[in-house]
N, C-alpha and C positions, 0 to 999 in steps of 0.2 A: 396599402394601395388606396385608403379612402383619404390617407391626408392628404395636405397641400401637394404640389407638384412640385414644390422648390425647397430645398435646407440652407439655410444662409449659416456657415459657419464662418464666424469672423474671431478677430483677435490680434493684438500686436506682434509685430515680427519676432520671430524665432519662438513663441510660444508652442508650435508644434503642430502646425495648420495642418502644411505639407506629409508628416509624417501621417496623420491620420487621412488624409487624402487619399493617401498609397493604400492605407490599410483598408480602407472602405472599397476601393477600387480592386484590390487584390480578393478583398471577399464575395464581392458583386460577383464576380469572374468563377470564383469556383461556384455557385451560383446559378450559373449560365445570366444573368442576366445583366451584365457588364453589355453597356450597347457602345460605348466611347466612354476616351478620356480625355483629358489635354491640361497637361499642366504647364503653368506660364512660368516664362524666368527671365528676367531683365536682362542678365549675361548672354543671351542669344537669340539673335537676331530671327530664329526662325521661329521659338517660342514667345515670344513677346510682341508678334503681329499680329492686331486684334483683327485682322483678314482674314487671319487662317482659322480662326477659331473653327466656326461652321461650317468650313469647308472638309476641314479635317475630318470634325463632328459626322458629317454625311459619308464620307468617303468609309470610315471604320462601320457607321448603321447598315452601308451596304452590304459588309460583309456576317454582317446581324444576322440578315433578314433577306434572303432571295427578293421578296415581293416589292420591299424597298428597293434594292438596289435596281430592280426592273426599271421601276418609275424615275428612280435617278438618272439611268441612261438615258432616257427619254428624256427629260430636262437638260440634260447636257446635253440633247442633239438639237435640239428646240434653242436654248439661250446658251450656247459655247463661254458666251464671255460673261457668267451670271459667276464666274469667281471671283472677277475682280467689281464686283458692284459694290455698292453698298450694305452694311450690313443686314439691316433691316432684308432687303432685299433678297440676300444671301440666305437668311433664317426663312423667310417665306418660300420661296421657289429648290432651295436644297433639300429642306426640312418638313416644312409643316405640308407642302405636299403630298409630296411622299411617304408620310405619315398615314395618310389614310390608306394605305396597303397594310398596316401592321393593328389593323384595332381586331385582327384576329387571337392577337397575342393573349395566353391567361392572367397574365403577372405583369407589371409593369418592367420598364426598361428604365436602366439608370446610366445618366450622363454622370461624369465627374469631370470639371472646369476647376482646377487650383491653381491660386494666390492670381487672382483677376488685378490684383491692385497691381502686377508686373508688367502688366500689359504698358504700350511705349508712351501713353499718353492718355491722362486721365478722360479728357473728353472721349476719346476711342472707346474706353470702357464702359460709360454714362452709356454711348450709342448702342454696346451691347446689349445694356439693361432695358432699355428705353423698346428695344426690339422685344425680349421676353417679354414685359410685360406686354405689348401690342395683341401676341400673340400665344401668351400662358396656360388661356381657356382649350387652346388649340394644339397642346401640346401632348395629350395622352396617348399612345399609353406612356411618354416618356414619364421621368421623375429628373429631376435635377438637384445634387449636388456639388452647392460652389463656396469655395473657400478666399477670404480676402481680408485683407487688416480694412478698421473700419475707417477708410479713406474718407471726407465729408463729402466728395461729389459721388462715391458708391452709396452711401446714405443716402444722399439725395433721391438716387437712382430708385432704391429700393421702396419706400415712402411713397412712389406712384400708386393710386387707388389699386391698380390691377393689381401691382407685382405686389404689394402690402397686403392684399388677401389672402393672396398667392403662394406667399412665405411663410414658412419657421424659420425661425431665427434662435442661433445659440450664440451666446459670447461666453470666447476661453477665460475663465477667470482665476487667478493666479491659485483659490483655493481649490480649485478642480485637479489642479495637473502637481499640487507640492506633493501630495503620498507617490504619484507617478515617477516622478522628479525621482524621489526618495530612494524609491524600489531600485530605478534605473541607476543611480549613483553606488547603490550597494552592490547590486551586480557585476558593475566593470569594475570596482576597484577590489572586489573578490577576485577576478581573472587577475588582475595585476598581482596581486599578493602572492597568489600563487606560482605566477609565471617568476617573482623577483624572491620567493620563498619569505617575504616579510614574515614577520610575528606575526600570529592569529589576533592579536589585540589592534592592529591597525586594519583597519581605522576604526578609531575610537567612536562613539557614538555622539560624543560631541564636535567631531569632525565632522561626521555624516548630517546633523544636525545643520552646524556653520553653514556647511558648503550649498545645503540644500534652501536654508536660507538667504543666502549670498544672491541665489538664483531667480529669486523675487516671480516664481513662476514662469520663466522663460526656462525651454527644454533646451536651448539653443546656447543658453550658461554653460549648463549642465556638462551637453556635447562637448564644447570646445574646452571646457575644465578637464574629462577624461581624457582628453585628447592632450593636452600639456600634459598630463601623467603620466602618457605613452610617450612621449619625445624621447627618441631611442638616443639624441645625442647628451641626454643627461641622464637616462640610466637609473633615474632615483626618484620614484614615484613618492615616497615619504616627503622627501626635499620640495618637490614640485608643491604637493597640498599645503604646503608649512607656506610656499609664497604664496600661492593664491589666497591663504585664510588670512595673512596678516597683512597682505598690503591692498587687498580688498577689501576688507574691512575696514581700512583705515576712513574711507568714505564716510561722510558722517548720516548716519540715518535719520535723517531731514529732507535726503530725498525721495519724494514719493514714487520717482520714474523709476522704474527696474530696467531703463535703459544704462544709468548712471554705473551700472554693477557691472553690467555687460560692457561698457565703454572702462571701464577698469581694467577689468579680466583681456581686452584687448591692451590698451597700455603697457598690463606685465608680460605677456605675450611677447610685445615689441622689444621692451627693456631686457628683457629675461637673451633675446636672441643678440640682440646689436647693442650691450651697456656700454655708452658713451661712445660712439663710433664717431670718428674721424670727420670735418666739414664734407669732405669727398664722399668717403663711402657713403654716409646717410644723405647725398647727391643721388649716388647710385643708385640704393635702396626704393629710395622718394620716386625717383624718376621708374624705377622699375615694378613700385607698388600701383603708381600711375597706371600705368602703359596694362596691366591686368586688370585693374575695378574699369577702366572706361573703354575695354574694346566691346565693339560693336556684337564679335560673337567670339567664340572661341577660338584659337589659336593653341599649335604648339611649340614649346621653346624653340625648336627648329624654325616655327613659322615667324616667332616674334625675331627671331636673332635674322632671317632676311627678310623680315618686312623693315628691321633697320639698320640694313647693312650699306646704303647708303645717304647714311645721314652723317653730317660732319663732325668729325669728332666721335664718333660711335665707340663703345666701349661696351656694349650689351651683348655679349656672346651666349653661349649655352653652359659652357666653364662657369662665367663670371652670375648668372644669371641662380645657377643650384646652390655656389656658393653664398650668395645674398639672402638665398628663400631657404638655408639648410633645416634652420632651427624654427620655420614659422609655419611646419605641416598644420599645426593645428588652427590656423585659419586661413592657408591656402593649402588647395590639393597639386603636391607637386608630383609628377608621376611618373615611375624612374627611367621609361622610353621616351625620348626626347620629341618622339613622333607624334606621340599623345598628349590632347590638351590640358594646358591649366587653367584653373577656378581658384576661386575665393570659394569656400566650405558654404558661405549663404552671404545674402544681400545686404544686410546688417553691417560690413564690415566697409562697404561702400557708403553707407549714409556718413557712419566712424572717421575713415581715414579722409574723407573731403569736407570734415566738419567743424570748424575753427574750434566753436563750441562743444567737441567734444573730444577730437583731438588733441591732447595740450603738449603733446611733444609738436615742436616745431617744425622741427627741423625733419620730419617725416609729413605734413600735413601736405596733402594734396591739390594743388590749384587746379580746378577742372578746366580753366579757359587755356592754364599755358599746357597743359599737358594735351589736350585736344587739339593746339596749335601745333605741337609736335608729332601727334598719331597724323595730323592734315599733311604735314610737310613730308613724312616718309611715305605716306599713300601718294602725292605727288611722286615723289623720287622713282618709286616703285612703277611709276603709272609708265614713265618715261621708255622703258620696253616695250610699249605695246607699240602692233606695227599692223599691217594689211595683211589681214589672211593668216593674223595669229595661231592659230590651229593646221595650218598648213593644209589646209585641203584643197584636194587633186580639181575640185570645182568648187568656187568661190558661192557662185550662185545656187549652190543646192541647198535646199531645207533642210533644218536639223533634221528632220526625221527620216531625213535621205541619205543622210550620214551614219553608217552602222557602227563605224569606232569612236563617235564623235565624243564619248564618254572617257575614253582612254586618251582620246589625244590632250583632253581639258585636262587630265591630269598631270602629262607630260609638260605642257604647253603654256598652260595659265596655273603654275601650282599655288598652292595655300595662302601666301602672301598679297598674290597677285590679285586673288581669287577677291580677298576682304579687302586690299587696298579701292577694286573695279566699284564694290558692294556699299563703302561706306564712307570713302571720302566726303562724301556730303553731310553728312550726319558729323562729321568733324569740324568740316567748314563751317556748319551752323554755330558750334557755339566757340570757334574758335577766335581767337584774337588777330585781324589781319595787319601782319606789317611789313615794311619793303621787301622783307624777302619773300613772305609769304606770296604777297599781291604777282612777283617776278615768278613764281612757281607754276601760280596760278596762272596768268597769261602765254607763261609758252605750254603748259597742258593743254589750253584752251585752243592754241592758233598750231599747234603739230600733231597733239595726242585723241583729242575728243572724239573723231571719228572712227577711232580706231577703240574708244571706250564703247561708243555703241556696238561697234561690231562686239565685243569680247562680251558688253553683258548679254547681247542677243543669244550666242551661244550657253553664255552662263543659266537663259534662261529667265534670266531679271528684265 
């Protein structure tokens, strides 16, 4: 309780931010002193708005703290629309006021904020930081715990006289977490041995060594190395480590980045599922690897197969979709209800697959401008349903909150597709490439459909 009010834990991606995160935030909890959480994630559109931070932040303290949440409602009767202010703002009038109801507490309270760098826009983050420190002196009894790769403008951020006081600061360094690595690597390929009856001699100690090496202190190696072991469609956890030890290694150790391992370990991944696949199919693949690193939020195969089910030429069903992802569990999560979303396993595999420079399969690398050109035009396509009174309701002019089924008809009415097409067409538009057909898309959504987009996000909420 007497140190700083802040823990800066940073470290490059996949080192294992996140996991300790969880761990720190599951222990706070039993504890009782878990006051909020909030972990960011670029893949979702609702964890990666640095708006919601402190809103959420207050919303969970109220449920902390009686005397807090008092004062909260009273602020939210006072300034209604102080959620969507400014952050700054946000942090003053949710937080630090309503702070002073809790200096009753014996013990302090802990925020946990992880991987801040995922937040949607670097400056967005800077603002968050620029806030804490404004107000760090004002923040007890809180304590905060936040985790981020060490971005240069989160540097920046931090380096403010106040918040520099204010912090501790730990950096993951790859000699911290290789016995961790180690343990963790012995572990799951003991369950495998067992579950495929290997020999007690595998794996050998100089396997365990390699692979842990390999890892150059990234937990997120590690992960996705067990996870090629388990690929149930190859059945041979032995065979598996024999490719990752020798074609990962084959890299020449000259590179100092332990991203270079992990950009391997993806590579055999790829090779390992689709060896030399046809101009078409690694079309399909590309296009369908696409369409999952750059949506906006999650979706499920269901949702992507009619978010493009009127695009021309379409070939992306649910069939064709499991058979493309069969062999790539281990850096997507594919999930065997078509109703449940899919992800990529971490972020990492997004910087990878749309990075010339690190992708050197071709014919897989991802162009964010056309593949965003393409999310633009079926979000057009898709938009093309919306009508007056899309929700069907018995009176047009009633308030949502007059609307008692209004939750079930959005489900019925506007499902999943519709839902991300209303939500993020602009986010597509931005960095999308515009060309005659895009521009012809875009002007009859504009001159038949837009009014009928406000109506749909009003209800959505947005």
């Amino acid at each position: 309780d007497t140190g700083p009010p802040v823990f800066w834990l940073n470290g490059s991606g996949g080192t294992g931010k996140s996991t300790i995160a969880v761990t720190v935030a599951k222990n706070f909890k039993k504890r009782g002193i878990l006051g909020a959480s909030f972990f960011c994630s670029r893949d979702d559109a609702t964890c990666n708005n640095h708006k919601l931070i402190f809103p959420t932040i207050a919303y969970q303290l109220a449920y902390f703290h009686s005397g807090f949440r008092r004062r909260l409602v009273e602020v939210m009767k006072e300034q209604p629309d102080i959620i969507h202010s400014d952050v700054a703002y946000q942090l003053q009038g949710l937080i630090v006021e309503p702070l002073a109801t809790m200096q009753d507490l014996a013990e302090c309270c802990v925020i946990v904020i992880d991987a801040l760098d995922e937040c949607n826009d670097d400056g967005n983050v800077s603002g968050i930081l620029v806030a804490l420190s404004r107000h760090v002196e004002m923040l007890w009894p809180l304590k905060l715990f936040l985790t981020s790769r060490p971005e240069h403008s989160i540097n920046v951020a931090f380096n403010r006289s106040a918040l520099l006081a204010a912090t501790r600061r730990h950096v993951l360094h790859e000699s911290e977490v290789e016995t961790d690595i180690k343990t963790y690597l012995i572990s799951h390929m003991e369950l495998l041995r067992n579950e495929y009856c290997i020999d007690q001699s595998w794996p050998s100690s100089a396997e365990v060594d390699s692979l842990s090496k390999l890892s150059s202190g990234l937990f997120l190696f590690a992960a996705t190395s067990i996870k090629f072991l388990q690929d149930r469609n190859e059945d041979d956890p032995e065979k598996q480590l024999a490719r990752i030890i020798n074609n990962v290694a084959l890299l020449k150790d000259d590179h100092s980045d332990p991203r270079h391992h992990l950009d391997q370990l993806y590579l055999q991944v790829l090779m390992n599922a689709h060896a030399k696949p046809s101009l078409e199919r690694a079309e399909r693949l590309k296009l369908l690897l696409g369409i999952i690193v750059l949506l906006q939020d999650h979706l499920s195969l269901h949702g992507i197969q009619q978010l493009l089910k009127g695009q021309p030429g379409n070939r992306v069903d649910v069939k064709a979709m499991r058979q493309n992802l069969m062999r790539l569990h281990s850096i997507i999560h594919v999930p065997k209800d078509d109703n449940d979303i899919i992800r990529t396993l971490h972020p990492s595999f997004f910087d990878f697959i749309t990075s010339p420079d690190r992708c050197s399969i071709s014919q897989l690398l991802v162009d964010t401008s056309k593949h965003h050109t393409f999310l633009l035009t079926a979000c057009l396509r898709t938009m093309q349903c919306l009508k007056r009174n899309v929700c069907e309701l018995p009176d047009p002019s009633a308030l949502n909150t007059e609307v008692s089924d209004l939750s079930s008809r959005i489900v019925v009415l506007i499902p999943q597709e519709l839902q991300y097409a209303c939500r993020h067409w602009g986010t597509h538009l931005r960095h999308a490439a515009i060309s005659k057909d895009v521009w012809i898309l875009l002007r009859r959504f504009c001159s038949e459909h837009i009014l009928f987009w406000v109506e749909a996000c009003s209800l959505l909420g947005d």
